[in-house]
N, C-alpha and C positions, 0 to 999 in steps of 0.2 A: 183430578183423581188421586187418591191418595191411596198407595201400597200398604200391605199387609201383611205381619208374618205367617210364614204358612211352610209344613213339610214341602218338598218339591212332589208339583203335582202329578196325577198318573199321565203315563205315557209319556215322561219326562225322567225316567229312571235311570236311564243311562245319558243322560243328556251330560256334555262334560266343560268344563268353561277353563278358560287359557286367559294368560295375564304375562304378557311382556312387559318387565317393567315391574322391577318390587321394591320401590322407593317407598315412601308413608306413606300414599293414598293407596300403590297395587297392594301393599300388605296387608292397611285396612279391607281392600275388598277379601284380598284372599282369605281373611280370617273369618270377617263376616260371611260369606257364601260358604266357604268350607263347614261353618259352624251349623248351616241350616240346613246342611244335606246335598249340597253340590259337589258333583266332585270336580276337584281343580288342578290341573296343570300349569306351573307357573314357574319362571326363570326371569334371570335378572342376566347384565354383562358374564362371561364365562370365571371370569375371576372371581364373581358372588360366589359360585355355583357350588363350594365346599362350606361358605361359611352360611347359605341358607340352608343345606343339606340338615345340617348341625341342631340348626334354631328349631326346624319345622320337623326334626325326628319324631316319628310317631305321631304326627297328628294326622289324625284320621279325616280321609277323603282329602287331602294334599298331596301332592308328588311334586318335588322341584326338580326341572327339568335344564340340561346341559345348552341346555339357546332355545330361540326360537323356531327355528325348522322344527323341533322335534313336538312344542306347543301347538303349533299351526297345523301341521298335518293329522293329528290325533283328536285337535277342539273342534267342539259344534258352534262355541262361539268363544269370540279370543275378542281382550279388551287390551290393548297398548293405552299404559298406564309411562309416558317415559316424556322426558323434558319437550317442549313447543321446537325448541330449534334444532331436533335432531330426530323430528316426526319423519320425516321424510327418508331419512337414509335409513334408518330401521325397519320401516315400511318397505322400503324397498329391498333387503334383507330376505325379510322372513313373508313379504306378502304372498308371492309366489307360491311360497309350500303351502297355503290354508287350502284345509281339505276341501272336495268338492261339495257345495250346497250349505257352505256353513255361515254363518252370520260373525263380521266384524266393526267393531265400536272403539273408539279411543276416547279417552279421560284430560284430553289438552283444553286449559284453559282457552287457548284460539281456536275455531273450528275450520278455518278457510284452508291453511294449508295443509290441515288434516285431511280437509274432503280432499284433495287436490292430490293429493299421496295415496289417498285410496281409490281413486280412480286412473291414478297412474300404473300402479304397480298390484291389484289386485287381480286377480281371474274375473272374467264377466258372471261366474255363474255364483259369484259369493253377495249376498247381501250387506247393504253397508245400515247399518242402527247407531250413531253416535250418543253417547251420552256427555255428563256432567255434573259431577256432585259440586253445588254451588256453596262447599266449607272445606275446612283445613281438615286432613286427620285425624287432626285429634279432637273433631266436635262432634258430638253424638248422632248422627245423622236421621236419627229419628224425629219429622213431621220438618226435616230442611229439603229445601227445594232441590230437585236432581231432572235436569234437561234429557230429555229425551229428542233426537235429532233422528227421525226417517226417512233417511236421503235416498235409499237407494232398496227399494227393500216392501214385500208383499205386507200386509198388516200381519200374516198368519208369523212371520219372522220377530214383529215389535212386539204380538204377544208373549215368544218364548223372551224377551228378555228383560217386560217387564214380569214375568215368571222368576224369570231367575235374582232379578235388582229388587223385587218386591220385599226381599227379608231385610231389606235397609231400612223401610219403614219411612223410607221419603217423602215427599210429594213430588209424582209427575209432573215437570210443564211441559208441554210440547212445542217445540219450534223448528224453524228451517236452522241453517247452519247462518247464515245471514239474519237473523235475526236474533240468534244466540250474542252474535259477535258483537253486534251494536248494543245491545242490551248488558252486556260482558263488560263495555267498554261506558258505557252510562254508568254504569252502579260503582266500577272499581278506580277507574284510568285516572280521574282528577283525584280522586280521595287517598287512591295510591300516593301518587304524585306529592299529594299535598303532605303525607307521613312522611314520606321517603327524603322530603325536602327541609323536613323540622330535626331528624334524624343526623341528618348531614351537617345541618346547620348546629345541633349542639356540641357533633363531633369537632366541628371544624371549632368552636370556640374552648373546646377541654370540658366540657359541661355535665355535668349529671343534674339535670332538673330538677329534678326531686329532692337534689340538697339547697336549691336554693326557694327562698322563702316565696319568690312571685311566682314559683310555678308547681305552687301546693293551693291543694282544694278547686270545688266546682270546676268548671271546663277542666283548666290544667291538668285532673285528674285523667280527664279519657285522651287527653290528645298523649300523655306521654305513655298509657297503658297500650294506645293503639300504634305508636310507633313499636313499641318494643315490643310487640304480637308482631309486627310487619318485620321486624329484621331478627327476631328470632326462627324465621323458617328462610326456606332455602331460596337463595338469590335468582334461579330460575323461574321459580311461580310468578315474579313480576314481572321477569324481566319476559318470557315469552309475550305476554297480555299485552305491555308497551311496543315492543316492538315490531309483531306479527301484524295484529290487529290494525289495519289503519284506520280507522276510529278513534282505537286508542291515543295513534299519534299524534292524532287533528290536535286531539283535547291536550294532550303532555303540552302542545305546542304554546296553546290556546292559554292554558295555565300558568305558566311560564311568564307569557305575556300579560298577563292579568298581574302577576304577582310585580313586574316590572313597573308597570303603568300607577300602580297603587302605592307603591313605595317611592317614588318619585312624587306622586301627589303629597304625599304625610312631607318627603323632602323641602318641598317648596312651600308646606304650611299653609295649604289652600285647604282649608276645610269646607267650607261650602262645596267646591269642585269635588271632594273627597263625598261628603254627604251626600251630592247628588249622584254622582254614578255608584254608590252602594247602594241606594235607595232605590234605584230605576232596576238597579239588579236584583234587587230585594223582591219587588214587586215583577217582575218577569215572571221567578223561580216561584216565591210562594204565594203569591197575588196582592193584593192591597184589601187591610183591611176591610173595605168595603164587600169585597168581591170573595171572601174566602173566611173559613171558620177558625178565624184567630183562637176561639175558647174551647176549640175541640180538643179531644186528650192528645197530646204532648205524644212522639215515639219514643221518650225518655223521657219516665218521671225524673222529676230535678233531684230528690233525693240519690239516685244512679249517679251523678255526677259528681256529689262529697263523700260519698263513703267509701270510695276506692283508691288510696293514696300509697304511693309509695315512701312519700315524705312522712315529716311529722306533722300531723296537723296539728291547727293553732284555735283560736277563739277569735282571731282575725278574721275581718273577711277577706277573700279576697282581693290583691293588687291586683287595681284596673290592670289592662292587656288590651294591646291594640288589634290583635288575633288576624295581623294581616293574612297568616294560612286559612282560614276559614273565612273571609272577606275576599279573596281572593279566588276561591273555589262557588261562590257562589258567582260573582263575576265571571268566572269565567263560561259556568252553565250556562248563563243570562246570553253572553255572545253567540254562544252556538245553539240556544234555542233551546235546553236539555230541561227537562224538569221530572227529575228524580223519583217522586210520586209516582209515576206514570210505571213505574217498574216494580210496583212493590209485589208482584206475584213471585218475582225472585228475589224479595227480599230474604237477608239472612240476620241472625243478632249485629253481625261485626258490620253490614251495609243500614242497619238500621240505627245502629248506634253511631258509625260515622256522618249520618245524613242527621239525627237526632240531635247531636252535639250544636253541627250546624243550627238547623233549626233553632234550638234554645236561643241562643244568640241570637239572631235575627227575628222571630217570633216576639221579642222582647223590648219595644222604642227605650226603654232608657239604659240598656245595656247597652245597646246597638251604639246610640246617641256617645255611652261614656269611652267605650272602644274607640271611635271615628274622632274622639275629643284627646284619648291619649296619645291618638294616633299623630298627632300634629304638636299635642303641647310636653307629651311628657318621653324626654331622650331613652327613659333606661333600657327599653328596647332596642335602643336603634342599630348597636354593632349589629345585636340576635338578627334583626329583619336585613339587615345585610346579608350576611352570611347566608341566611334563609333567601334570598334573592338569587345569590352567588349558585347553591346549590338545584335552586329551579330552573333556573337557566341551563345550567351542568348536566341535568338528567333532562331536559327536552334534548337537548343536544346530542347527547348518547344517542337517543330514542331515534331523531331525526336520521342520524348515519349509519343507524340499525348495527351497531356497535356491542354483541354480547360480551367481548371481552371486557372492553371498558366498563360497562353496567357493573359484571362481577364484579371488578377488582373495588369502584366506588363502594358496592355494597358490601362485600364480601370487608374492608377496611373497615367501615362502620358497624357493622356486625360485632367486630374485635373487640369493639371501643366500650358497648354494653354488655357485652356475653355475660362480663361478672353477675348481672340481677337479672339473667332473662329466667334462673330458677323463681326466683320471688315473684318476677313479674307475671309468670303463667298461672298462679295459685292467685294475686289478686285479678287478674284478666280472666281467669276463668270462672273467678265468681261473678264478677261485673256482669262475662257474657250468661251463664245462669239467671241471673236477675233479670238482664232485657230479654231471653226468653221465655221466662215466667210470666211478663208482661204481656211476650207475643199472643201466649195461651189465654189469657184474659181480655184477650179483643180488643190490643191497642190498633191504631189505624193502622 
């Protein structure tokens, strides 16, 4: 079912919506709802509470409010919009005051210990509606996929709020809170994983990829647009995902080990053994030719893949690449049975294009073939796949000891490291993500 914009309906005139929590996605909501006739109630920590006061001067249908008691008892429906690992003491805060017969939802990437916190700490007579806008802030939210969870809650409750979320211009999916989370953890955990690990891996060598000549044009292009989209937003959007979700952590794990096992193969020069467990993995995830429509349209035309550089580009083609990150990532799907496809109703640009890149690559026997060939014959990669080793292992480990400190400060380091060009990198990454969704709309798979 697909939302639509629309005045707020009758009988809905004084209906009033709450937002704890005004980081970039409660602001995006609060702007958007405010904008289509909602009126909103919204605060952030009490220290925001002068300098949103300020921002949100006169806009009409918003009132920033001094905490959340003062949200919760006044809204008809209140969305806690606020980090995964500090669900629960916030909830428990301000769950108490919601007024009586009101409807509450939160926007956490993980939903398990969101339910958990709303069934701890809420009144019995309040309905619980969770959602999920499945993109970043700053992506248009129109025709992206937005979860809809009705955990706790009569249908007459899920209509007012897809009432009121309908002027996002979403698409509906609906799921349990358990099926959000696995589904959460298929589409992002390895892929996350797999950026967050190439990331770390340039930091740790001094690198700026883009200035060096083998990691200009085709693939090169998106894996280093999509790390620097992954570490220019805030180091809690992954790290909740990883460490909450245990799903997620199977796979961090799983990844980890995947990238071990396969660097160690290139070590010892076994290419047959190298060929054969990508091949088997190959054929797990996307099937064997035989069996699957190799010549069907592509989730990424190949043009998407050279025209987005931050380097110079050259009249070169591309330097083979042993892309153990993405050899790695399908490997590790292959282990635990995951095939990516199987999810595309919440697919988004940035999950299509991380899973596309993939694709290309494997899709392709003499790409695959010359990767798997440099993998073993040719060094220039090999500190890189080190280091890239060093840091997968690094971030399953965090993930494993559920560690948000350490996460930050890892991420929060490397963040440093790129800051300089995450201006540049948002203007080319946001046209890349334009283009794969211009694709979406012309009925790629």
């Amino acid at each position: 079912m697909a939302a639509s914009p629309s005045a707020v309906p009758a009988g809905m005139e004084s209906f009033v919506v709450g937002l704890i929590g005004m980081g970039d996605m409660g602001k995006m909501y609060a702007e958007k709802l405010s904008a289509a006739g909602w009126r909103i109630l919204a605060c952030d920590r009490e220290d925001s509470y002068d300098s949103l006061r300020e921002k949100y001067a006169g806009k009409k249908n918003m009132e920033i409010c001094r905490n959340g008691h003062l949200v919760s008892r006044a809204s008809d429906y209140v969305i806690y919009s606020v980090e995964a690992a500090v669900i629960d003491r916030v909830i428990a805060q301000y769950g108490p005051s919601t007024k009586m017969g009101a409807i509450v939802g939160g926007q956490t990437s993980c939903k398990w210990p969101e339910i958990q916190a709303f069934e701890a700490h809420l009144p019995a007579d309040v309905s619980i509606v969770s959602c999920h806008s499945l993109h970043g802030p700053g992506v248009d939210p129109h025709n992206q996929p937005l979860v809809l969870i009705q955990h706790r809650a009569p249908d007459a409750a899920l209509r007012k709020v897809e009432a009121v979320l309908g002027c996002l211009r979403s698409k509906f999916v609906y799921l349990t809170a358990q099926e959000h989370d696995r589904i959460t953890a298929d589409t992002q955990a390895v892929t996350h994983a797999a950026f967050l690990s190439m990331g770390k891996a340039w930091h740790a060598n001094r690198q700026f990829p883009w200035e060096l000549s083998r990691y200009v044009g085709g693939i090169e292009n998106v894996k280093v647009n999509i790390m620097l989209r992954i570490y220019s937003q805030k180091w809690h959007v992954y790290a909740g995902l990883a460490i909450l979700n245990p799903e997620a952590r199977k796979q961090v794990a799983q990844y980890a080990k995947s990238v071990t096992d396969l660097y160690k193969l290139m070590l010892e020069g076994d290419l047959e053994g190298l060929r054969e467990r990508v091949y088997r993995a190959r054929d797990s995830v996307f099937g064997t030719p035989s069996t699957t429509t190799w010549d069907a349209r592509p989730l990424i035309e190949p043009s998407i893949l050279s025209s987005f550089s931050l380097g110079t580009p050259t009249d070169a083609p591309p330097r083979p690449n042993n892309h153990l990150s993405l050899l790695a990532m399908v490997d590790c799907w292959a282990a635990l049975g995951i095939v990516p496809y199987d999810h595309m109703l919440c697919s988004t640009p940035l999950f299509r294009l991380r899973l596309g890149v993939t694709e290309h690559l494997f899709r392709n026997a003499a790409l695959l073939d010359e990767a798997l060939r440099t993998a073993v014959e040719d060094k220039t990669y090999r500190s890189d796949d080190l280091e890239f080793t060093f840091a997968a292992r690094g971030w399953a480990e965090c993930v494993t000891l559920g560690h948000f400190e350490t996460w930050e400060k890892r991420f929060v380091s490397t963040q440093a490291f790129f800051e300089p060009r995450f201006a540049e990198a948002k203007v080319v990454g946001d046209q890349m993500m334009k283009q794969v969704q211009e694709s979406m709309k012309d009925g790629g798979k």
